[in-house]
N, C-alpha and C positions, 0 to 999 in steps of 0.2 A: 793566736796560736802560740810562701818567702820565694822567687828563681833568678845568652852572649851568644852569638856563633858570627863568622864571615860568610859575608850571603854569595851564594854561587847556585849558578840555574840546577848542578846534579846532587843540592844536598847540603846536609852536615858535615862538617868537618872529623873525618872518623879518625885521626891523628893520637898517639898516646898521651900529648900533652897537649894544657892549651897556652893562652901569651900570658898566664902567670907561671909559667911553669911546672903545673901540675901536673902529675904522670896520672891519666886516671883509673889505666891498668893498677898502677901502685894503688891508687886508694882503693880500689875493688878488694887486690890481696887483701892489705890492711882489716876492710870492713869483714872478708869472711876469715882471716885470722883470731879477729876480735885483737890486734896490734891496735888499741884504742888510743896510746900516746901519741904516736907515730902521725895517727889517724887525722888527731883533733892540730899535731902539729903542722901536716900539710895543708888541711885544711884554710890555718890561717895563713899562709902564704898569702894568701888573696885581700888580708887587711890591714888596716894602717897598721905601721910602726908600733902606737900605742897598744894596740889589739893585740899585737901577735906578744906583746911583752907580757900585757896579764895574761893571756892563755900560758905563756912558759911558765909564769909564775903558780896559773893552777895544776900546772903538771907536778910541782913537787909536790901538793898538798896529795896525804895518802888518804887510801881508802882504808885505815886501821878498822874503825869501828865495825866494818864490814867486811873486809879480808881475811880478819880472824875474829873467826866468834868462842877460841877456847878459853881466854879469858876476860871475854865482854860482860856486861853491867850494863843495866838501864841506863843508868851516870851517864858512861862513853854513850848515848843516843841524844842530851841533852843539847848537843850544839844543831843537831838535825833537825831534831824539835821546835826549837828557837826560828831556826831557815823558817819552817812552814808556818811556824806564826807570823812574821813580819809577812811571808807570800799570802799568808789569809788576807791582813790587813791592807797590805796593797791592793788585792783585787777586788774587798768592799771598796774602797777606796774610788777606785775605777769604776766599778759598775755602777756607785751613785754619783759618778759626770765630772767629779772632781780634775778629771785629766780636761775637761775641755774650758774650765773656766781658770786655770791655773798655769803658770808657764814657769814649770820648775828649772834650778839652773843645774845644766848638764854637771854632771859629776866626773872628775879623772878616768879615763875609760880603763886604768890596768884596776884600780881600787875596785870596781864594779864586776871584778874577775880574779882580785885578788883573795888570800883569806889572809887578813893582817891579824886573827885572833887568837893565832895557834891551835883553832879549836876548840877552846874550854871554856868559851860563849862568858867569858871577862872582859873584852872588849871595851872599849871605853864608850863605842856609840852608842847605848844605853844608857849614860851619865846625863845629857843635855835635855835639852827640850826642845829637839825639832823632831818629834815623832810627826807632830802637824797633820796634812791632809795633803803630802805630796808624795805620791806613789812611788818614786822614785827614790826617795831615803829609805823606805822598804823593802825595795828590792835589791839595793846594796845591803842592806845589812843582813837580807836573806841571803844572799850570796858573799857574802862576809862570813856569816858562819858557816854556809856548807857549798861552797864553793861549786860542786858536783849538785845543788841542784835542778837539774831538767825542765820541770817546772816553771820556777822563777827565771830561766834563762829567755825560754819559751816567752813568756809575758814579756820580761823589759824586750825583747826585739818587738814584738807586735805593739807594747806601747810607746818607744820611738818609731817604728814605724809610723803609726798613726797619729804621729805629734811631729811628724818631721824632723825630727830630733838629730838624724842620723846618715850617713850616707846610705845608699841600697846595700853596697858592698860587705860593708861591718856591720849590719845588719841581718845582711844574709848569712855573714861568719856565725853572729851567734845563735839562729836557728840552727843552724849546721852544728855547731858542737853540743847544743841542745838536743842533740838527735842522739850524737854521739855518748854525753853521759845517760843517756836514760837508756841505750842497750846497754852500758856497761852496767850501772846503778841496778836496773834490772835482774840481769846474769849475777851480779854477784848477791843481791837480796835472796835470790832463788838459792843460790847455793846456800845460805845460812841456812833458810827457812829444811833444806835439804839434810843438811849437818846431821851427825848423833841418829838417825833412822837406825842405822844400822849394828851403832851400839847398843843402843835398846832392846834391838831383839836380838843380840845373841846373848845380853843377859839372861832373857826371857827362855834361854833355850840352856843354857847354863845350869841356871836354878839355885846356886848356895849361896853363902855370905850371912855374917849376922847381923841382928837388927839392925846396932849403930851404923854400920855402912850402910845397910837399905836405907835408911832414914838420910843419910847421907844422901844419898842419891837419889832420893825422893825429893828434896828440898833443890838441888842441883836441877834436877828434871822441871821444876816448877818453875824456878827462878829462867830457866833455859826456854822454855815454853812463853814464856812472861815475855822474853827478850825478839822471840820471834815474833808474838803477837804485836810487838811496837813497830819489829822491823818491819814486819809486811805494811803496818797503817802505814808508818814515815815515808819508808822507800817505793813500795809499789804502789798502793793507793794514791798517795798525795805527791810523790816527786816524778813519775814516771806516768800513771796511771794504767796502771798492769792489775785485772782482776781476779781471782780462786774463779776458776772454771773445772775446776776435777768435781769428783761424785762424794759425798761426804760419808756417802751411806757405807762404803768400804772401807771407814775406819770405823771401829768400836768404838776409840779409846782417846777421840779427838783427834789424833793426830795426822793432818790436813796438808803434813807435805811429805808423806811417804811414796813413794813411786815404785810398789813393786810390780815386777812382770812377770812371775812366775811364780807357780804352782809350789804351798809349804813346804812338801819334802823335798821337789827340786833346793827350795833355798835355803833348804838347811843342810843341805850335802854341801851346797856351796860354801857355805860358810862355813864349815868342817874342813871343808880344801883347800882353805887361802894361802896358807903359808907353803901348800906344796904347789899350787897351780899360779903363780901369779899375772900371766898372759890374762887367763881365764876371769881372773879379780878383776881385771882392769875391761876388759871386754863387757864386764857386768854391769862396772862402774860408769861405764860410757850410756850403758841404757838405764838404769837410773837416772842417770844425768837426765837425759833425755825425757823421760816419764814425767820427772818432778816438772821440768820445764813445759812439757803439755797439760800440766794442769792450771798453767795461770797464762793470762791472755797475752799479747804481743802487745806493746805499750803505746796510748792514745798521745802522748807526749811525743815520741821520738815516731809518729805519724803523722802527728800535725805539723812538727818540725822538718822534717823530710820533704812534705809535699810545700808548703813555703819557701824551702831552701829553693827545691825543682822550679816552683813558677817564678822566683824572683831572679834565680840564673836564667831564666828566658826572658822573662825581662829586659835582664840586664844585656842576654843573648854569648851567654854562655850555654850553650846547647850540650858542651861534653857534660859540665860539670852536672848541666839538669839529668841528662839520663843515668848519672850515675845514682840519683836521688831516685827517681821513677821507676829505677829496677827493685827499687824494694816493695814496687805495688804492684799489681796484676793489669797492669796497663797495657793496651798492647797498640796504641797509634796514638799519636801525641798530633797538634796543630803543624805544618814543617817548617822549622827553620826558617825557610824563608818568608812567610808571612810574616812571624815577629819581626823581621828587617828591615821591610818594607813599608808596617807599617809602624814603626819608628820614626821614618824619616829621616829628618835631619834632627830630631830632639832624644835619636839613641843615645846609649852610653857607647856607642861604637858605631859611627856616622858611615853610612854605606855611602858611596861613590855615586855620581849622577851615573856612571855607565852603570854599575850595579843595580842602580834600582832599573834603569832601564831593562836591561839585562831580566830580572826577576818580573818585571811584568808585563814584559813580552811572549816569555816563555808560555804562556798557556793560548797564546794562538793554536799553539801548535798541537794541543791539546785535545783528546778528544773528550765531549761532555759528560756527566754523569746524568743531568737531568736537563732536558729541553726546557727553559726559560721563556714566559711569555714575554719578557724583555730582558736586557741586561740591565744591571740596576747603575743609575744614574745619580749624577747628582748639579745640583744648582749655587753654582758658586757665589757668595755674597751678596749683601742687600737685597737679599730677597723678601724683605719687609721694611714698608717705608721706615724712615728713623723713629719718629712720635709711636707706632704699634709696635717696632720692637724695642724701643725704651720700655714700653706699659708692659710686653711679657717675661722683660729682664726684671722689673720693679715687683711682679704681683709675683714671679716664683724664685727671689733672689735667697738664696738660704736660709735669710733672717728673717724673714716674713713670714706672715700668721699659718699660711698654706701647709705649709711643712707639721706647725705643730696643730691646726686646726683639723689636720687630715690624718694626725699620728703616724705621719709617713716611717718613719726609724721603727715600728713596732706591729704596726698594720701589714697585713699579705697585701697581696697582689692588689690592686684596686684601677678603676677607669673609670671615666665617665661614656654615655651615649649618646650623640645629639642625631633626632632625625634632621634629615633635608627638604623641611616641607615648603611649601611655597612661598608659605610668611617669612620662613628664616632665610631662604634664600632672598625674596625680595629686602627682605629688613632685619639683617643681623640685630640679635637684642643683647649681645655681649663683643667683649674684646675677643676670648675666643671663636665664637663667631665668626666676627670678621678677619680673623688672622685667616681662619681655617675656607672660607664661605669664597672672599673676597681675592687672598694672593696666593692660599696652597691648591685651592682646587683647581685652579685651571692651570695651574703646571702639569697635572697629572693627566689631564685629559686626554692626550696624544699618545696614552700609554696604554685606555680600554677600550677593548672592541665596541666596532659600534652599539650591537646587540645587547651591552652591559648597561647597565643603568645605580649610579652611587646611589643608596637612599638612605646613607646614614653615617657618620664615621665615630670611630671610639678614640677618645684622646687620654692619655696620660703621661707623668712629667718624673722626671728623675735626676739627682742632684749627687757628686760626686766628689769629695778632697781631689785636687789634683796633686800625684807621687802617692797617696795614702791609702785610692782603693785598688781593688785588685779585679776589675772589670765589672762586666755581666754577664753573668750563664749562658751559653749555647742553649739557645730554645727554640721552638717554631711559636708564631702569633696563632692562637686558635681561639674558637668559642666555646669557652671552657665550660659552660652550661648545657650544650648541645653533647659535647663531647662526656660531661659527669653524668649526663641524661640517657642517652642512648648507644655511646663509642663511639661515635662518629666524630671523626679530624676533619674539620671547615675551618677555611683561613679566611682574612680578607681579602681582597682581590689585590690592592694594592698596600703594603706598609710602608710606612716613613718616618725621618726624623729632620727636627726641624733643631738645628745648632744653636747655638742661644750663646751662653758663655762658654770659656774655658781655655780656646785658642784663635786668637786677634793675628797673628802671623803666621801666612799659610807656609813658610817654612820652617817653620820650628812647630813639633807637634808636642807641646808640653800635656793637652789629653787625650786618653786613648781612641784609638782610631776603632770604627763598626768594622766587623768583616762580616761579609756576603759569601756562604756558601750555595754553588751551583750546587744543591742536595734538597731534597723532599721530606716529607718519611714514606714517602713509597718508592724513595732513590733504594736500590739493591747495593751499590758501591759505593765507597766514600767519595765523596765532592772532587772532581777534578782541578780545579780552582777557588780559591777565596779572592772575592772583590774586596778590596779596602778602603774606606773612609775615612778620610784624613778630617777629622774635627777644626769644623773654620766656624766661627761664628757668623749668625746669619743666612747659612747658606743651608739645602735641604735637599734631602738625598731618599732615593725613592726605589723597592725595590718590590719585585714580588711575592707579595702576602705569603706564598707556604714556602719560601726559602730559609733555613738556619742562617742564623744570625747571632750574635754578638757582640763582646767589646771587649778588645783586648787590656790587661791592665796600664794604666797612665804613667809611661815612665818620667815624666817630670823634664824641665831643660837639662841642659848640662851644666852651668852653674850650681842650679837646683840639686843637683848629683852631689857634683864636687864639694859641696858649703854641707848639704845636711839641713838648708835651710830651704823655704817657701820666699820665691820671688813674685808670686802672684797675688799679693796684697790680701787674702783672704780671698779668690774666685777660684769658683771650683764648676766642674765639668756639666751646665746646664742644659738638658736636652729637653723636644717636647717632642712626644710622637704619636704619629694617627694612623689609625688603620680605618683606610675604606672600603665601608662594607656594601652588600647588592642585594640585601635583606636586613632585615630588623634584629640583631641577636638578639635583643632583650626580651622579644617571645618565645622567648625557651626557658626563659628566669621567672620560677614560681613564685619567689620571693622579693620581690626588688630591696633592696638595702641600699643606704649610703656608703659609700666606699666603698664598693665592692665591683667586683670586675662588670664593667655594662653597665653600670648603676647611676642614677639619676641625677643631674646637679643639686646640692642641696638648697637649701633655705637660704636669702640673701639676708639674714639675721646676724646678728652678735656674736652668736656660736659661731658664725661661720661669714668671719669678716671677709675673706679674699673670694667670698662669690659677689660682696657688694661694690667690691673694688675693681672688677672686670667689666661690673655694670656701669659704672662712672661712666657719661659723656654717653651713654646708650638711651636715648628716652623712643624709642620705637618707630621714627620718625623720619631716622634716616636712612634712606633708601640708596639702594646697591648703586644704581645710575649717578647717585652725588658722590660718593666714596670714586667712583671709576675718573670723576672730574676731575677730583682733588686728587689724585695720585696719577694720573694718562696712564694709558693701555699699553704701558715697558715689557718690551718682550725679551725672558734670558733665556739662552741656548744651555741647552744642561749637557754635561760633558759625562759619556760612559764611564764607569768608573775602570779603574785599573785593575788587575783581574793576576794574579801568581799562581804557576803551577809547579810543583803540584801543590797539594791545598793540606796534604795529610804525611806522614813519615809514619811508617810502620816500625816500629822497637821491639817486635816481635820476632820470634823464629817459629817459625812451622803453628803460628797461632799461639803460644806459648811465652811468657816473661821469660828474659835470660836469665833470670835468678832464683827458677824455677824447681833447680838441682844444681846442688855444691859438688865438689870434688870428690865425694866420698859414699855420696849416689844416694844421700838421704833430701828428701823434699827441705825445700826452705821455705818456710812462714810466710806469705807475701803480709804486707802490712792492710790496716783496713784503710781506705776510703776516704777521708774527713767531710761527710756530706756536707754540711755547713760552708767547706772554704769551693768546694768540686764544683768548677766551673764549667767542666767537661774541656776544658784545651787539649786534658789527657782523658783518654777513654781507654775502656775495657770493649770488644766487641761491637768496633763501629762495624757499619752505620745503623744495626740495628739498635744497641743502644739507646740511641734519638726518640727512635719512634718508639720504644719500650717507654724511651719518660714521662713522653705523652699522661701515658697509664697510671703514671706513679701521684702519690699524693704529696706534691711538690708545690709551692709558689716563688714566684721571681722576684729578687728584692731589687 
C-alpha cells in the first residue's frame, strides 16, 4: 500500500493524548482544517530522531508548481515527472520479485524525505550508474524530486515493511504522511484543474477585444489546458490516485473541470455583481469549490495509507491513534482493544501485565453469550506429533519447498484437499498426511462430537506467513463453498482446526500472530460477545467449532525485532496446517473436480507434483494403524480451554453512524473507500451482518 492502547477490562483509552504525546483532538482539528504542516508535523512525533528531521526538511519544500498556476509551464511539471518515472521503475521492479532475491543497503532515512534537488531534476543522482534493480534507489530519487509524492511514500513503507527494513513505528510514520500529501496533493491539483473557469466565461459574456489579444488568449487557453491535462495525469492519477468521475456530456467545449451549479442567467447576474456583492462571491465560490471537488474521486492512495496506518497502530496498540485513521472510513465496530492486547502477549510493542492479561480474560465469564457453542474452542499444547512426523510436516511445507511453487500458492485462490475416511485409510494410512491427520489429530477431537455424529472425511489445507511482514487473515466462517455457490446454503464442518507447525518455539513470547475465535455464527443476530485467543506455539493444535468466525490477527514480531527493524527468526515464518472435519462428503456437490481447488483431489505423485511423492515416502501400504499405535504408546494430552476477552467488539460509532460523518459546517464528509485487497474485516461497517453478507460475495481467502 499500516496500525497500541493499555488494556483494561472497560475499554480504550479515550484520553486527548497518548504516551507520545499526541493530542488526537489536535490532529482531528488539524486534518478537518486541512492545517497539513502542522499535521504531518505531529504526526511524526511518533519517529525516530532521523524521521522527524527529513519530514521538517520536506516541510520547506513548497508546492510552487501547484500553488500557483498563474505563471506555470509544462517546464515547472518536469521534476514531478521524473518522481513518477523512477515510482514506475521501482514498482516493475518489485513486481518482477527483485525485492525478494536482493538485500538492498538501507538508505540515510532524512535523504529518502529529503528534496536535495532544488526541484529542477539537475540532481546529480542521475550521473552514476546504480539505476540497477534495486527498488529502493528509486524510490529515493522519486522522492528526491518530488518529495510530496503519496504514491512513492506509500510503496517505500510497504516495501520495508515487507523486507523488514524498518521499525513498525517509522513505518507507520510514513504511511501516515502518505495519507496526508495525497489530501493535500489532491486539494490543490483540484484547485488548478478549477482555476480560469470562471475567466472564461466572463470573457464569453463580455464579447470584444481584437484579433491579436484573441489569439493571445487562445494560445494562453491552450497552453493552460496543456498544463492541467499533465497536472490531473501527474498529480491525481499517478501520485494520489484520484479519478474524473463528473459527466462529460455537460461541457461542450472539453472543458472537464468547470463546477457550475446554477442556472445561465442566474450566473451571469452573478458575475455582473461581484464587485458590489462580495459576501455573495465568496459564498459562490465556496460551491464551486465544492462542485469541482465532486467531480473527481476521493484518493486510493491516502485510503490505502490511512487503513495501514489504522491497522499497524493496533498492532502496535495505539488504539487513539488507529481511530483517528478509521474515522475517515464508514466503519462503525472495529475488533476491541483488548483482544489485540492479549493477544500480543508478552511479544507486544507494549507488554501488558500478568494481572492485565488476567484481568482481560477473565472478564467474559461474566459475560453473557452471543451464540451457544457446541464447545469452547480448546487447544493442545505441544508435541502433539511425535518428533520424526513433525520433522516430515515442517520438511514437505517449509517455504522453500516445491509445495508452495508446485501448488502456485502466492497466485492461486483458495484451494484444499479432500481425504475420505474409509476403512483402508483408516486401517492403513498411505501418506504422512494420513497419518498426521488419521493417527494423532483425530482422536484428540473425539470428545468433542456427539455420539450420533460420525467424521467421514476431513479437508486439509496449509498456509505460510513472514513473520512482522504479513498483516494476518481475514475474518471468515469455514463453509462448503460448492454447496453454498450451488444452492445458498451455509454448511460448516462440524469441527475446524489448526495444527502449529512453525513460527513460535516460546510459549512466551508471541513473535506470530495469535487465531482468535469468535463466540458469533452468521445466524449470530449481535456481535460476538467474546474472542478466544490462540497464542501460536509450535506443535501444538487447537480445535474449535466449524461455523465460528475466525481469524488471525497481524504478527507483531519480538521486541528486539521492533526495536532493530531487523528479522531474528533466521528466515521461519508463521506455518500452520488446518483441517476441517467433515459428517458428509462435500465433494458431491463439486461438478467439476479440479486440482487445487477447494475439496479437490490429491494430485498425481509425478514430477509436476514432487511434494505429493514426498509425503508418500516410508508409506508402502503395509503399515498398519496398530504398529504406528506401538511405536508411538497411547500418550494422552489434556487440552486447555482457550482464554476467552470480553468484550470481543468496540463500537466507533454513534447512533449507527461514522463520527466523520458531518464537519462543523453541516456539510457531509466523503468517507474514504474500503481497500478490499488489504480488508481484513478487524474494522467492519455493519457487524454482525456484514459476515454473513460475505458469505454471498465473490471473495477468496488468501
Amino acid at each position: 500500500a499500516h496500525a497500541h492502547a493499555h488494556a483494561h477490562a472497560n475499554g480504550s483509552n479515550s484520553g486527548e493524548t497518548n504516551d507520545k504525546g499526541i493530542s488526537i483532538k489536535a490532529l482531528e482539528k488539524m486534518s478537518k482544517d486541512k492545517d497539513y504542516n502542522s499535521l504531518s508535523s505531529m504526526i511524526s512525533m511518533s519517529s525516530s530522531d532521523a524521521y522527524r528531521q527529513g519530514l521538517v526538511q520536506q516541510q520547506s519544500h513548497t508546492l510552487a508548481l501547484l500553488e500557483s498556476n498563474s505563471e506555470s509551464s509544462l517546464r515547472s511539471l518536469v521534476p514531478a515527472l521524473l518522481s513518477m518515472v523512477h515510482l514506475h521503475i521501482a514498482n516493475d521492479l518489485i513486481s518482477q520479485g527483485f525485492s525478494s532475491s536482493l538485500k538492498p543497503e538501507p538508505e540515510p532515512e532524512p535523504e529518502l524525505m529529503n528534496n536535495n534537488s532544488n526541484n529542477n531534476g539537475n540532481d546529480n543522482h542521475d550521473t552514476g550508474t546504480d539505476t540497477g534493480t534495486d527498488p529502493m534507489i528509486h524510490l529515493q530519487k522519486s522522492l528526491n524530486y518530488f518529495p510530496w509524492n503519496a504514491s512513492s511514500l506509500s510503496i517505500l513503507a510497504n516495501y520495508k515493511r515487507m523486507n523488514l527494513m524498518d521499525t513498525q513505528q517509522n513505518i507507520c510514520t510514513l504511511y501516515e504522511i502518505a495519507s496526508v500529501n495525497a489530501s493535500r496533493v489532491r486539494e490543490l491539483a483540484i484547485s488548478v484543474l478549477g482555476e480560469g473557469e470562471e475567466e472564461e466565461e466572463e470573457q464569453v459574456i463580455g464579447g470584444d477585444g481584437d484579433n491579436q489579444e484573441i489569439q493571445e488568449e487562445d494560445d494562453d487557453k491552450v497552453q493552460g489546458n496543456m498544463h492541467k491535462e499533465w497536472v490531473e495525469l501527474l498529480f491525481l492519477d499517478g501520485m494520489t490516485g484520484v479519478e474524473y468521475v463528473g459527466d462529460d456530456d455537460d461541457d461542450d467545449d472539453g472543458g472537464c473541470y468547470e463546477g457550475q451549479t446554477t442556472s445561465g442567467d442566474d450566473n451571469e447576474n452573478t458575475i455582473k455583481d461581484q464587485d458590489s456583492n462580495s459576501n455573495q462571491n465568496e459564498k459562490e465560490n465556496v460551491v464551486n469549490e465544492a462542485a469541482i471537488n465532486s467531480e473527481y474521486s476521493t484518493s486510493d492512495v491516502e485510503s490505502v495509507s490511512s487503513f495501514m496506518a489504522a491497522l499497524l497502530h493496533s498492532t502496535l496498540r495505539n488504539h487513539e491513534m488507529a481511530l483517528f485513521h478509521l474515522k475517515k472510513f464508514n466503519f462503525t465496530h472495529r475488533i476491541h482493544p483488548n483482544v489485540w492486547a492479549y493477544s500480543m502477549g508478552d511479544g507486544g510493542m507494549k507488554t501488558a501485565t500478568k494481572e492485565e492479561n488476567q484481568l482481560i480474560a477473565t472478564t467474559a465469564t461474566a459475560s453473557k453469550d452471543t451464540a451457544t457453542l457446541a464447545f469452547e474452542p480448546k487447544i493442545f499444547r505441544g508435541n502433539v506429533l511425535p518428533k520424526d512426523l513433525y520433522n516430515g510436516m515442517c520438511n514437505v511445507f517449509a517455504p522453500k519447498k516445491p509445495y508452495w511453487e508446485e501448488s502456485n500458492y502466492q497466485n492461486r485462490g483458495y484451494y484444499s484437499f479432500f481425504n475420505d475416511l474409509t476403512d483402508d485409510i483408516l486401517f492403513c494410512p498411505s501418506n504422512l498426511i494420513e497419518d498426521v491427520v488419521i493417527n494423532h489429530l483425530l482422536p484428540l477431537i473425539k470428545a468433542q462430537i456427539p455420539s450420533h455424529e460420525k467424521i467421514v472425511g476431513f479437508e486439509w489445507w496449509t498456509h505460510t506467513r513472514p513473520l512482522s511482514a504479513n498483516l494476518g487473515h481475514q475474518l471468515h466462517f469455514d463453509t462448503d463453498e460448492a454447496l453454498l455457490d450451488k444452492e445458498k446454503k451455509v454448511t460448516h464442518p462440524i469441527i475446524s482446526s489448526v495444527l502449529y507447525l512453525t513460527g513460535n518455539k516460546d510459549s512466551g513470547s508471541q513473535t506470530a500472530g495469535s487465531t482468535i475465535v469468535f463466540n458469533q455464527t452468521p445466524d449470530s443476530k449481535e456481535v460476538a460477545s467474546k474472542a478466544y485467543v490462540s497464542h501460536a506455539l509450535n506443535n501444538s493444535f487447537m480445535i474449535f467449532p466449524g461455523n465460528c468466525l475466525h481469524g488471525v490477527l497481524p504478527c507483531p514480531g519480538s521486541n528486539e525485532e521492533s526495536n532493530q527493524g531487523r528479522s531474528n527468526n533466521d528466515g521461519e515464518e508463521r506455518l500452520t496446517f488446518m483441517v476441517g472435519f467433515w459428517t458428509r462428503r462435500v465433494p458431491d456437490n463439486i461438478e467439476e473436480k479440479k486440482l487445487y481447488s477447494p475439496c479437490g483431489p490429491l494430485p498425481p505423485a509425478d514430477d509436476e507434483h514432487s511434494w505429493v511423492k514426498e509425503i508418500k515416502k516410508g508409506y508402502d501400504g503395509e503399515t498398519k494403524r496398530e504398529d504406528n499405535a506401538e511405536k508411538y504408546g497411547n500418550k494422552v494430552i489434556i487440552p486447555d480451554v482457550l482464554p476467552a476477552v470480553s468484550p470481543a467488539w468496540e463500537c466507533i460509532a454513534e447512533n449507527g453512524k461514522n463520527n466523520s460523518d458531518d464537519d462543523d459546517k453541516g456539510h457531509e464528509t466523503e468517507n474514504l473507500p474500503i481497500p478490499c485487497s488489504l480488508d481484513h474485516r478487524f474494522f467492519v461497517h455493519n457487524a454482525p451482518q456484514t459476515f454473513r453478507e460475505s458469505l454471498f460475495k465473490d471473495e477468496t481467502f488468501a
